[in-house]
LUMMI-486233 format. One record per atom (N, C-alpha, C, O): x, y, z; residue number from 1; residue in one letter. Coordinates in Angstrom, 1 decimal. Atoms other than C-alpha are relative to their C-alpha. Last residue first. Layout:
N
+--------+--------+--------+-----+---------+
:   east :  north :     up : num : residuo :
+--------+--------+--------+-----+---------+
:      X :      Y :      Z : NUM :       A :
...
+--------+--------+--------+-----+---------+
END
This chain:
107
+--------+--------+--------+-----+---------+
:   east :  north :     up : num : residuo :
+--------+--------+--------+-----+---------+
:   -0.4 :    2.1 :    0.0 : 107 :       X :
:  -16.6 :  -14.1 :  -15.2 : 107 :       X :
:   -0.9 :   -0.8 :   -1.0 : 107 :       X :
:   -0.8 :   -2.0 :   -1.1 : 107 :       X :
:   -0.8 :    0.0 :    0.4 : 106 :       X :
:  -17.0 :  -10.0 :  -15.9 : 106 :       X :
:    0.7 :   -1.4 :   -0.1 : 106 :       X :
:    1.7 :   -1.7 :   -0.8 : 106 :       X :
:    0.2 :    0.4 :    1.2 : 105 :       X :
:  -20.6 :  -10.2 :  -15.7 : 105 :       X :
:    1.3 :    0.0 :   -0.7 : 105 :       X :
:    1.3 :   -0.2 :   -1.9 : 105 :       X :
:    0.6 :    1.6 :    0.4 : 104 :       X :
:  -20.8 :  -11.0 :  -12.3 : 104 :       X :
:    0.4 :    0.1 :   -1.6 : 104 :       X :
:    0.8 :   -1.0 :   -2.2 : 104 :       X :
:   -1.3 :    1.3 :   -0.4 : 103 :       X :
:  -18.6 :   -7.7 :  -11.4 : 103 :       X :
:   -0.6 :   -1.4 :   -0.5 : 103 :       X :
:    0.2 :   -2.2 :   -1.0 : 103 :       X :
:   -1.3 :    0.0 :    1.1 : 102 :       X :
:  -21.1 :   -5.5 :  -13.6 : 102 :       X :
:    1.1 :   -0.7 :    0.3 : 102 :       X :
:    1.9 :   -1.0 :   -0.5 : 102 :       X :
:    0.3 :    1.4 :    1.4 : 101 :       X :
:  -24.1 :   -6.6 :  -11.4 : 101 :       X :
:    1.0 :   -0.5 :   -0.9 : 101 :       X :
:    1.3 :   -1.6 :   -1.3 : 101 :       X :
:   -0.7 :    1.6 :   -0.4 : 100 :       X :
:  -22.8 :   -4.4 :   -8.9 : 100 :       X :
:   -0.1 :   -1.4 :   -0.4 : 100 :       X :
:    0.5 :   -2.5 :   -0.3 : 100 :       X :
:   -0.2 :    1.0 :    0.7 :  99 :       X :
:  -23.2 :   -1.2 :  -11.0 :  99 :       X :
:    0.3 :   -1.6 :    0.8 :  99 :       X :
:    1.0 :   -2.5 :    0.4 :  99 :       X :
:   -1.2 :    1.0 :    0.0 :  98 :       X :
:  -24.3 :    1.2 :   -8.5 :  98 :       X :
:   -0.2 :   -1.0 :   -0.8 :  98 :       X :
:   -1.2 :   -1.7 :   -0.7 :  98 :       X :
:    0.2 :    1.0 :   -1.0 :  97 :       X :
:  -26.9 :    3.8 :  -10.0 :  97 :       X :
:    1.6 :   -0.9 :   -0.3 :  97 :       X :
:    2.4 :   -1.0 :   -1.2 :  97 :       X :
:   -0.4 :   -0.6 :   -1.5 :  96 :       X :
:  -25.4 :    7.0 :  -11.7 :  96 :       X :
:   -0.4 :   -1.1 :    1.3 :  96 :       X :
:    0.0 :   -0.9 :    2.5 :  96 :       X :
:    0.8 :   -0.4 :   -0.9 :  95 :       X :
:  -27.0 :    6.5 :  -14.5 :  95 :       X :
:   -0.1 :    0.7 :    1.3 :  95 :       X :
:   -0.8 :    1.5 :    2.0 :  95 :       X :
:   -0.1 :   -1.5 :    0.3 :  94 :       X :
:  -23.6 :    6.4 :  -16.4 :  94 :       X :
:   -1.7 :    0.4 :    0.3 :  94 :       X :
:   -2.1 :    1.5 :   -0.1 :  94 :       X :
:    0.6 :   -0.2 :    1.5 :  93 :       X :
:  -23.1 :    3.2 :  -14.3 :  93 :       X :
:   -0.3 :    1.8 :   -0.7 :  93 :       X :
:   -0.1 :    2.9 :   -0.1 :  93 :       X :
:    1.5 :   -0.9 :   -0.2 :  92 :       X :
:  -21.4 :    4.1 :  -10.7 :  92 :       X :
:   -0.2 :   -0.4 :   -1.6 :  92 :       X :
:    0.7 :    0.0 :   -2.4 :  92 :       X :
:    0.4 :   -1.3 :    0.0 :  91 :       X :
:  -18.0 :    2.7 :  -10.5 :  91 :       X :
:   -1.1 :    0.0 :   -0.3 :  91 :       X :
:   -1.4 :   -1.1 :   -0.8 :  91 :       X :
:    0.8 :   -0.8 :   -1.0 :  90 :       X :
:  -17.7 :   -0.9 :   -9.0 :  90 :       X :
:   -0.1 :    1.3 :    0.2 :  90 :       X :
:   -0.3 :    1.8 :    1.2 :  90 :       X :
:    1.2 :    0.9 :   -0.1 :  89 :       X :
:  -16.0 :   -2.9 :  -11.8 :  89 :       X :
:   -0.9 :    0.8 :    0.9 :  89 :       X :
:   -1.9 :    1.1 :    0.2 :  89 :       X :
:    0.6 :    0.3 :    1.3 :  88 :       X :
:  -13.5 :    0.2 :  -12.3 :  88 :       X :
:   -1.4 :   -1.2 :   -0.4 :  88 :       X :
:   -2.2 :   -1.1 :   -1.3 :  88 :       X :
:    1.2 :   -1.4 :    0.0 :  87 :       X :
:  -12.8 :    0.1 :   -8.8 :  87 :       X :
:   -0.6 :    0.4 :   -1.0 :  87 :       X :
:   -1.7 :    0.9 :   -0.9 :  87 :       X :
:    0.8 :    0.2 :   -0.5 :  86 :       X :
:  -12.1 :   -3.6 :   -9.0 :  86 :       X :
:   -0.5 :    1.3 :    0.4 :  86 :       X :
:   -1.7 :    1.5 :    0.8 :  86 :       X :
:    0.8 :    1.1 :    0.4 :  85 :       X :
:  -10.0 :   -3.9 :  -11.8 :  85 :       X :
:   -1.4 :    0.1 :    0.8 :  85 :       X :
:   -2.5 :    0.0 :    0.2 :  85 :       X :
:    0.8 :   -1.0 :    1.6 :  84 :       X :
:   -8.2 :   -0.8 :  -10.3 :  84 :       X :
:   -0.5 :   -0.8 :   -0.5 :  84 :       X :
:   -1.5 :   -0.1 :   -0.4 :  84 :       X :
:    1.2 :   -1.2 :   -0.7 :  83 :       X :
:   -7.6 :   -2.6 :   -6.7 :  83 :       X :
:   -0.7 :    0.9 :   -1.4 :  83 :       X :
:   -1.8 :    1.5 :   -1.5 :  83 :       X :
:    1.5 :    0.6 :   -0.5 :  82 :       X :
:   -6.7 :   -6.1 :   -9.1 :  82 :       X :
:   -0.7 :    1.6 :    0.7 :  82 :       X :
:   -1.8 :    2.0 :    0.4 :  82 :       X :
:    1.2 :    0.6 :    0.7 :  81 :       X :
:   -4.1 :   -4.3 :  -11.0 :  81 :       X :
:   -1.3 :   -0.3 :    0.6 :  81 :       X :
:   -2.4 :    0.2 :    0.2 :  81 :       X :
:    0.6 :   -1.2 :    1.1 :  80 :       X :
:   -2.5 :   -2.6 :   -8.2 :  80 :       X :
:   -1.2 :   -0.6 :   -0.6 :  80 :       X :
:   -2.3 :   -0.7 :   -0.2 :  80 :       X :
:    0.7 :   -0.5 :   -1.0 :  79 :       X :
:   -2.0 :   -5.8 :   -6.1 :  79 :       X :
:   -0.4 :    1.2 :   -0.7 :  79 :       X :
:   -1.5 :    1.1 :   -1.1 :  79 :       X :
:    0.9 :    1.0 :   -0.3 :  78 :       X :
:   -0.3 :   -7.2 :   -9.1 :  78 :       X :
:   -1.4 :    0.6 :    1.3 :  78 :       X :
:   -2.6 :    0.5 :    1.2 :  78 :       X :
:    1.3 :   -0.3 :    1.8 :  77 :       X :
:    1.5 :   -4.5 :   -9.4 :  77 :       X :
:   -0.6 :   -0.3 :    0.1 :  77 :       X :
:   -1.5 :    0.4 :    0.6 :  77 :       X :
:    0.8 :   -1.0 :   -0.2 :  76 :       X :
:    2.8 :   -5.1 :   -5.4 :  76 :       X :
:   -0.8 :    0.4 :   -1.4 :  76 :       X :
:   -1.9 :    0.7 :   -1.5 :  76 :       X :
:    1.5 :    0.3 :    0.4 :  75 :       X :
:    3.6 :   -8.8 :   -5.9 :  75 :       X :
:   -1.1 :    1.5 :   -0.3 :  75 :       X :
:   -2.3 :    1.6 :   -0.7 :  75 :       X :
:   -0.2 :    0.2 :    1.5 :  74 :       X :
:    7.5 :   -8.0 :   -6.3 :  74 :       X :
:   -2.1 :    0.0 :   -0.3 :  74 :       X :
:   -2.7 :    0.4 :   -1.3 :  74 :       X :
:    0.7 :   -1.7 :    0.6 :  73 :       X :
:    7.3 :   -5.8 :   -2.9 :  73 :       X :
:    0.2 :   -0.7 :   -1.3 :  73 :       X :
:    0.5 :    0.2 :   -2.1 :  73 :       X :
:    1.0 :   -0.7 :   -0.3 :  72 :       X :
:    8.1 :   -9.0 :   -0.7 :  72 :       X :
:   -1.1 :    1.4 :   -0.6 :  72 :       X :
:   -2.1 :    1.9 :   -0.2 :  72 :       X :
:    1.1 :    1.3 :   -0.1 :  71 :       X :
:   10.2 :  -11.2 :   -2.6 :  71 :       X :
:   -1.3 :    0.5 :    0.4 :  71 :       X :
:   -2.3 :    0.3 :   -0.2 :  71 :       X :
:    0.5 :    0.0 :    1.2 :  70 :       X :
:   12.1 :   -7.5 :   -3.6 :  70 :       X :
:   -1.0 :   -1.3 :    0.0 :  70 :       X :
:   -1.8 :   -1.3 :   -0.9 :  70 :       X :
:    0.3 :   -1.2 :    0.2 :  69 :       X :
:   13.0 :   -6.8 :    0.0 :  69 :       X :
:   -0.9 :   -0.2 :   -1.7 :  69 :       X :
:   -2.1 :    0.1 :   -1.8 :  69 :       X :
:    1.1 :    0.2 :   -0.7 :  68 :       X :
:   14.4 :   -9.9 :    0.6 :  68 :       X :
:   -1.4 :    0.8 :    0.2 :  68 :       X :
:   -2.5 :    0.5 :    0.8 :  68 :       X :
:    0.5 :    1.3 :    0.5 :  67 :       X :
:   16.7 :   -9.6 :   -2.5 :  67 :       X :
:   -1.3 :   -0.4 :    0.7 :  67 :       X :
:   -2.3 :   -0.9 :    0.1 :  67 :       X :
:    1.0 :   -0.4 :    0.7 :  66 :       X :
:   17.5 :   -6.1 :   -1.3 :  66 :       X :
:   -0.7 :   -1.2 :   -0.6 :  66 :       X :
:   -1.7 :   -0.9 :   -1.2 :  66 :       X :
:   -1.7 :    0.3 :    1.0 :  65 :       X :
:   19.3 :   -6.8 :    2.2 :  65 :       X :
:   -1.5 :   -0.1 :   -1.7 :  65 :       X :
:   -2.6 :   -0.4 :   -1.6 :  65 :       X :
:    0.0 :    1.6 :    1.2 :  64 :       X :
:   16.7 :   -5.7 :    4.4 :  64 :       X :
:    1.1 :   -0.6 :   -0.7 :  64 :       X :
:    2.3 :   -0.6 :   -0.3 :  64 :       X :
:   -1.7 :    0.8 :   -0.5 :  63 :       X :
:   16.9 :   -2.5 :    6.6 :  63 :       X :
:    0.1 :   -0.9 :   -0.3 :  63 :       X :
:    1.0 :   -1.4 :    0.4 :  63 :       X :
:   -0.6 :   -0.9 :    0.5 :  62 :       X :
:   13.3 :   -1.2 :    4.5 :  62 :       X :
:    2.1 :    0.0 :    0.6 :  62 :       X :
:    3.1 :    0.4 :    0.1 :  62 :       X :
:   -0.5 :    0.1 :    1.3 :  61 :       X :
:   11.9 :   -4.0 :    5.1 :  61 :       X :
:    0.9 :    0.9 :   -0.5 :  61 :       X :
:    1.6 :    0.6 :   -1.4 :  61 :       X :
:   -1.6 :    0.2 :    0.7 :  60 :       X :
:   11.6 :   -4.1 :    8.3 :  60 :       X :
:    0.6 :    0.0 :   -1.1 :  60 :       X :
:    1.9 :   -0.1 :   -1.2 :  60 :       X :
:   -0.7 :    0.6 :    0.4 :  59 :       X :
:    8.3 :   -5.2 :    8.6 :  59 :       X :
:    1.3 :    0.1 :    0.0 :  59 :       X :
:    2.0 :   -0.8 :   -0.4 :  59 :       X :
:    0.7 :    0.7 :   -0.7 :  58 :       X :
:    6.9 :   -1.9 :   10.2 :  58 :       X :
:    0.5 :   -1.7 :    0.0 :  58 :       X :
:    0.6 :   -2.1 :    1.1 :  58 :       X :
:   -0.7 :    0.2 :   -1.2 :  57 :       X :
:    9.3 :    0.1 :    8.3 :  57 :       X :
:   -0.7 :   -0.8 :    1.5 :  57 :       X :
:   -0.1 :   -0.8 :    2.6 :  57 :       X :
:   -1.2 :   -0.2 :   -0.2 :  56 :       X :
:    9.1 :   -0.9 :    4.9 :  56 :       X :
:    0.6 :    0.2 :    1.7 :  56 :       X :
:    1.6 :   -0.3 :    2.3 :  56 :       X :
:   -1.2 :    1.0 :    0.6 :  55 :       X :
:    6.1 :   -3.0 :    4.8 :  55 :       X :
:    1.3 :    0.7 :    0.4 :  55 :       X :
:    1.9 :    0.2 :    1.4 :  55 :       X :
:   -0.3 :    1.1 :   -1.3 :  54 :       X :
:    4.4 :   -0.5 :    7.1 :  54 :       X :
:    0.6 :   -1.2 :   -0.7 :  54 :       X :
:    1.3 :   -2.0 :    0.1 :  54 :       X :
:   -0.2 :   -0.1 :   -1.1 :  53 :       X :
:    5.3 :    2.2 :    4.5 :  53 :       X :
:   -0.2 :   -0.7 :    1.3 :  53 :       X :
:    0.5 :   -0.5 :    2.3 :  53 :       X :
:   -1.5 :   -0.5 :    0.3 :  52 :       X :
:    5.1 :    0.7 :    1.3 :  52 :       X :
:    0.5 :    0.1 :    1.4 :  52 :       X :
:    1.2 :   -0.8 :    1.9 :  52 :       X :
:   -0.9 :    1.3 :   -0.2 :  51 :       X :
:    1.8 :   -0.4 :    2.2 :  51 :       X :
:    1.4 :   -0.3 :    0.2 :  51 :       X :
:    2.0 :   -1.1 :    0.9 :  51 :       X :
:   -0.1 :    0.3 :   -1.1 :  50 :       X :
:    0.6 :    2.8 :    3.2 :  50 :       X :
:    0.5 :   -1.3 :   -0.1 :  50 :       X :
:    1.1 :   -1.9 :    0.9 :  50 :       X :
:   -0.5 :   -0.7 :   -0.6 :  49 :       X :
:    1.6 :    4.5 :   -0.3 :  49 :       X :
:    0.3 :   -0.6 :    1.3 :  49 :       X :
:    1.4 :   -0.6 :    1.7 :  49 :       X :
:   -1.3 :    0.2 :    0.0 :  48 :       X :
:   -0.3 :    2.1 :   -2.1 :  48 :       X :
:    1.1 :    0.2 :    0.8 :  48 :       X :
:    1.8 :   -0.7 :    1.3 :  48 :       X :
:   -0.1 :    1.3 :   -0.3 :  47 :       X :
:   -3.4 :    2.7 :   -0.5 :  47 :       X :
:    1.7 :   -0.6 :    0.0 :  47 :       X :
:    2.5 :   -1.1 :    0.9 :  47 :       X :
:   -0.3 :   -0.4 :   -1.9 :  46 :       X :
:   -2.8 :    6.6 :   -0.8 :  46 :       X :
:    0.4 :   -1.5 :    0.9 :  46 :       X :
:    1.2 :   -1.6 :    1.8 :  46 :       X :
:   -1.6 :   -0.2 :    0.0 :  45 :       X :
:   -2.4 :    5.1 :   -5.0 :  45 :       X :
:    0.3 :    0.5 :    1.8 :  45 :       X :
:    1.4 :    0.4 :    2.3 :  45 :       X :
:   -1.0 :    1.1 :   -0.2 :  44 :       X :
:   -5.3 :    3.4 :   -4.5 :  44 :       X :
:    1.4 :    0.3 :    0.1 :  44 :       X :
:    2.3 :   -0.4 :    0.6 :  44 :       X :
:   -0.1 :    0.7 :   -0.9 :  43 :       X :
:   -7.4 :    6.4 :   -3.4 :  43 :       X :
:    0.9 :   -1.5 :    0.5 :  43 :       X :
:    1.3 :   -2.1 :    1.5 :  43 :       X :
:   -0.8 :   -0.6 :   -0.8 :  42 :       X :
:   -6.1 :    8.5 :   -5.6 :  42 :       X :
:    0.0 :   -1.2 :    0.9 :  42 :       X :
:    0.9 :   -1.9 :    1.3 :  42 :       X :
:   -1.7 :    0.1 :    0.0 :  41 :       X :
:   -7.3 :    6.4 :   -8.5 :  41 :       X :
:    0.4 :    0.3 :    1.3 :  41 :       X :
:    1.0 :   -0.7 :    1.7 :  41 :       X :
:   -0.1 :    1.4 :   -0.2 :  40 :       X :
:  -11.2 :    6.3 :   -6.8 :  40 :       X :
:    1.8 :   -0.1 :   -0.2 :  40 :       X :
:    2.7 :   -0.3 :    0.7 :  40 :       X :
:   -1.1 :    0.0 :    0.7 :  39 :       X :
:  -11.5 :   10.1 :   -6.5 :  39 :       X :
:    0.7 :   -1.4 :    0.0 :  39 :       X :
:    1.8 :   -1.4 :    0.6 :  39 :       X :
:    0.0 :   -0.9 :    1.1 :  38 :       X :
:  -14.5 :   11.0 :   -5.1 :  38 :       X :
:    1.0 :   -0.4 :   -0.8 :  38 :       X :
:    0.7 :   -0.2 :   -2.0 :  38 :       X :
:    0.7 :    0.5 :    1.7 :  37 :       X :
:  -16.0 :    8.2 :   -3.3 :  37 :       X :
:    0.3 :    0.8 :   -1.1 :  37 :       X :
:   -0.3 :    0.7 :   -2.2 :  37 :       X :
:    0.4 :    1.4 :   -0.2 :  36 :       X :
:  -13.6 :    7.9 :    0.2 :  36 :       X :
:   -0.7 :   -0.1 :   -1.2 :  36 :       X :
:   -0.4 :   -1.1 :   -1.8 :  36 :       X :
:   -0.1 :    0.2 :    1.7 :  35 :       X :
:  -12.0 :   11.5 :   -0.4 :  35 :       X :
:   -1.1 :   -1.4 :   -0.2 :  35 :       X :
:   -1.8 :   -1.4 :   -1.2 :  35 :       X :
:    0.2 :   -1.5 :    0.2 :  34 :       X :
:  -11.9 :   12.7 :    3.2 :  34 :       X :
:   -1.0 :    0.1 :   -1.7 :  34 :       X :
:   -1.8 :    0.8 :   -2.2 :  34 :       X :
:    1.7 :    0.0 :   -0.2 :  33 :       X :
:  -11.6 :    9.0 :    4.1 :  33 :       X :
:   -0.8 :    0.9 :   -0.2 :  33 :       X :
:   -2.0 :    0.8 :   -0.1 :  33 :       X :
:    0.8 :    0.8 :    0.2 :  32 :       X :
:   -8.6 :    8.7 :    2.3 :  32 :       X :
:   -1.5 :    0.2 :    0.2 :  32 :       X :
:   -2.5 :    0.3 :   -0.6 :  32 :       X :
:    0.2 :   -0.2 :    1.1 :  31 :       X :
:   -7.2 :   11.4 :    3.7 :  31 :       X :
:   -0.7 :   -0.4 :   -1.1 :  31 :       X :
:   -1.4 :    0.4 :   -1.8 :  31 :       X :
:    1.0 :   -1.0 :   -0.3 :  30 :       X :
:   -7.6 :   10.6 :    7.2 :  30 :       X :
:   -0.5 :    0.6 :   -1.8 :  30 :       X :
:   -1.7 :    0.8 :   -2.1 :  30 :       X :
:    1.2 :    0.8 :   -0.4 :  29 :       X :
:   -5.7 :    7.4 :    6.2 :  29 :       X :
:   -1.4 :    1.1 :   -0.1 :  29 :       X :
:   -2.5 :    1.0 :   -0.7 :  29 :       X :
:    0.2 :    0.4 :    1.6 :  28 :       X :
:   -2.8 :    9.1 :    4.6 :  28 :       X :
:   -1.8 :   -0.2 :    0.2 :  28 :       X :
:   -2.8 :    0.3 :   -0.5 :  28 :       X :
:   -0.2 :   -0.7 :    1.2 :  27 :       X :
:   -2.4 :   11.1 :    7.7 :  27 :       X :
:   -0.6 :   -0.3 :   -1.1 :  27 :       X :
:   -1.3 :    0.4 :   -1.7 :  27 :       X :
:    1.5 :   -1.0 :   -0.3 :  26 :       X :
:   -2.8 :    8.5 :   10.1 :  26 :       X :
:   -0.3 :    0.9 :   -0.9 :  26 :       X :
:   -1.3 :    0.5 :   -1.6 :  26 :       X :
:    1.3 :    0.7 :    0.8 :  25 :       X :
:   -0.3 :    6.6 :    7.8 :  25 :       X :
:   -1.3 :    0.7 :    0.6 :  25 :       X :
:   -2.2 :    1.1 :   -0.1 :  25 :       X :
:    0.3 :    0.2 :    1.2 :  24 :       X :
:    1.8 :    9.5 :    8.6 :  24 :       X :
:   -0.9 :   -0.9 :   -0.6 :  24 :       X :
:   -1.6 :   -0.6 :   -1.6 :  24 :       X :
:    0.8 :   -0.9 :    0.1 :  23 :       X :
:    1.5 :    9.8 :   12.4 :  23 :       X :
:   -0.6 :    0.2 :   -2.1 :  23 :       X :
:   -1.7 :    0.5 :   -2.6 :  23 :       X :
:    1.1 :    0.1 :   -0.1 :  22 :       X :
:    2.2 :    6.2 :   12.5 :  22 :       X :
:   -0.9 :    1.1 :   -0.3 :  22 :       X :
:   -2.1 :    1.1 :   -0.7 :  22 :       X :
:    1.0 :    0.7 :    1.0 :  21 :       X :
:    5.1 :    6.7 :   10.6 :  21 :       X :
:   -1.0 :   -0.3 :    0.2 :  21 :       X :
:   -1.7 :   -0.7 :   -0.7 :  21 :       X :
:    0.0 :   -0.5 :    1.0 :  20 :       X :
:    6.1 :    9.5 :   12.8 :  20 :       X :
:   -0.5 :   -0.7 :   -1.1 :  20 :       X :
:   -1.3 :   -0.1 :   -1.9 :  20 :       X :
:    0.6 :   -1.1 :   -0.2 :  19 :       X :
:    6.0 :    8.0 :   15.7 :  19 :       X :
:   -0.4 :    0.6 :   -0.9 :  19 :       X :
:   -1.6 :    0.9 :   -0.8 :  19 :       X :
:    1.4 :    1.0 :    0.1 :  18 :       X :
:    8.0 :    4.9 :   14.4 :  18 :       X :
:   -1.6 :    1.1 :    0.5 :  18 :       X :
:   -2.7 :    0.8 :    0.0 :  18 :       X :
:    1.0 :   -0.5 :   -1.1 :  17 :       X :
:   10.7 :    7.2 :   14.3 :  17 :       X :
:   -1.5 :   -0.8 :   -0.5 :  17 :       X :
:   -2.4 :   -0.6 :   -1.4 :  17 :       X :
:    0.9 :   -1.0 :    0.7 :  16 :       X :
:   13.5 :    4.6 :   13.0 :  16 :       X :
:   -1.1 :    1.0 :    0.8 :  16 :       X :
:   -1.3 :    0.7 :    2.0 :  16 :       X :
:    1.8 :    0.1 :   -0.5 :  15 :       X :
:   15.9 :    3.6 :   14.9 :  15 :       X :
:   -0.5 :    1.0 :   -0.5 :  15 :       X :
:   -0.3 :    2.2 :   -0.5 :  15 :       X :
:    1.0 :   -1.0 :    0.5 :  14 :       X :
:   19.7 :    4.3 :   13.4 :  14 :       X :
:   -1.5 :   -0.4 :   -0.2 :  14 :       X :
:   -2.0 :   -0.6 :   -1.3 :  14 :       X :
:   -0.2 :   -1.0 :   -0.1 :  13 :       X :
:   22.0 :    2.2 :   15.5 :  13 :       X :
:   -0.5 :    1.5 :   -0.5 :  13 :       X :
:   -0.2 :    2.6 :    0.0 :  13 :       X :
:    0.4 :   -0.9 :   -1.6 :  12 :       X :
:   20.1 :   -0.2 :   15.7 :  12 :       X :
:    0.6 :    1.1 :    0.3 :  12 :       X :
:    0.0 :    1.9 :    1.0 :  12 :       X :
:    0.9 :   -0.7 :   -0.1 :  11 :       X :
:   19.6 :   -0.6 :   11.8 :  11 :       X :
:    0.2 :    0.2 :    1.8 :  11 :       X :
:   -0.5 :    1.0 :    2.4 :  11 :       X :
:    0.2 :   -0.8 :    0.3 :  10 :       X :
:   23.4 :   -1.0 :   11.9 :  10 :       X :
:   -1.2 :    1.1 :   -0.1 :  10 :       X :
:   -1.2 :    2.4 :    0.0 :  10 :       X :
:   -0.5 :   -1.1 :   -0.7 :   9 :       X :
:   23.6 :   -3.7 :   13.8 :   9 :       X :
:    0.2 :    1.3 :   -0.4 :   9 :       X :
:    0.5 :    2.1 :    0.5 :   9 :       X :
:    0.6 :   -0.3 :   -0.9 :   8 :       X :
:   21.0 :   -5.4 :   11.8 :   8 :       X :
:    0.7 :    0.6 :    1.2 :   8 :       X :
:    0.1 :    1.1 :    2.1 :   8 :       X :
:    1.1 :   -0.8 :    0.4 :   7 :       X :
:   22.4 :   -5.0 :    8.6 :   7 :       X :
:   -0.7 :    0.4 :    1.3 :   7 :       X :
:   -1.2 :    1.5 :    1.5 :   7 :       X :
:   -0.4 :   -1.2 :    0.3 :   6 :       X :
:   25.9 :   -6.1 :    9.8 :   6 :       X :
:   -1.1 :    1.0 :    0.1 :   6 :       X :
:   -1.0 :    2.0 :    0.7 :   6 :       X :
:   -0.3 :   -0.5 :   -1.6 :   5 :       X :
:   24.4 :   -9.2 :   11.3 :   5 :       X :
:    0.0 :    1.6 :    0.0 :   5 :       X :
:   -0.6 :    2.4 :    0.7 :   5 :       X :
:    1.5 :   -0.2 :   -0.4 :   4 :       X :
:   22.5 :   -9.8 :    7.6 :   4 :       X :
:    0.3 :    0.6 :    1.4 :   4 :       X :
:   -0.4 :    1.3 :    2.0 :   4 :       X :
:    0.4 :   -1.1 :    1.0 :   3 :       X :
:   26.0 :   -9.2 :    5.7 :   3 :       X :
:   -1.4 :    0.5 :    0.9 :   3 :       X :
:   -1.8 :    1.6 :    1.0 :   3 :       X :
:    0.1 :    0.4 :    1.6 :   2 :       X :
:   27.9 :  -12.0 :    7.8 :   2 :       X :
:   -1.0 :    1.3 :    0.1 :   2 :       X :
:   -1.3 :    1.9 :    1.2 :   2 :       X :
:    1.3 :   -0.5 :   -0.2 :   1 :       X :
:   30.2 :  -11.1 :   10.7 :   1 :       X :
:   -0.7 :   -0.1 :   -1.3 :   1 :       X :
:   -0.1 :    0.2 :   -2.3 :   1 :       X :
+--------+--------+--------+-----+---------+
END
């Protein structure tokens, strides 16, 4: 039986509660929107958060073998970077008007 059969007889025997992770991203989600212009960091890191979570158990990922696991969650910085790049391009000038000009001027 090779390593990947094993993995997946295993995950059947312990099913995840998919219930539960829905109830949770709901959660994150509601959160989010609670917050939607106050607190830009948080909001990436709630972002983060929900990736993790339907990557891991929505994908699968999380019953993986860790090599497969790592192809998929290696780009995640990268995904950071750019969401903070771009809330930082699109905060409020110290006027308090929206900067949208300030993304042009960064190319």
């Amino acid at each position: 039986m090779t390593e990947y059969t094993s993995q997946l007889t295993e995950h059947a025997q312990r099913k995840p509660n998919y219930l539960l992770i829905f109830g949770v991203l709901a959660a994150i989600t509601l959160i989010e929107v609670t917050l939607a212009t106050d607190k830009p960091l948080v909001l990436v890191l709630l972002s983060m958060a929900k990736i993790v979570l339907v990557a891991g158990y929505y994908m699968h990922l999380r019953f993986a073998s860790g090599w497969f696991t790592a192809i998929f969650l290696t780009p995640l910085p990268f995904v950071a970077l750019v969401m903070v790049a771009l809330v930082v391009a699109l905060a409020p000038g110290a006027d308090g008007s929206a900067s949208v000009n300030g993304v042009c001027s960064l190319f």
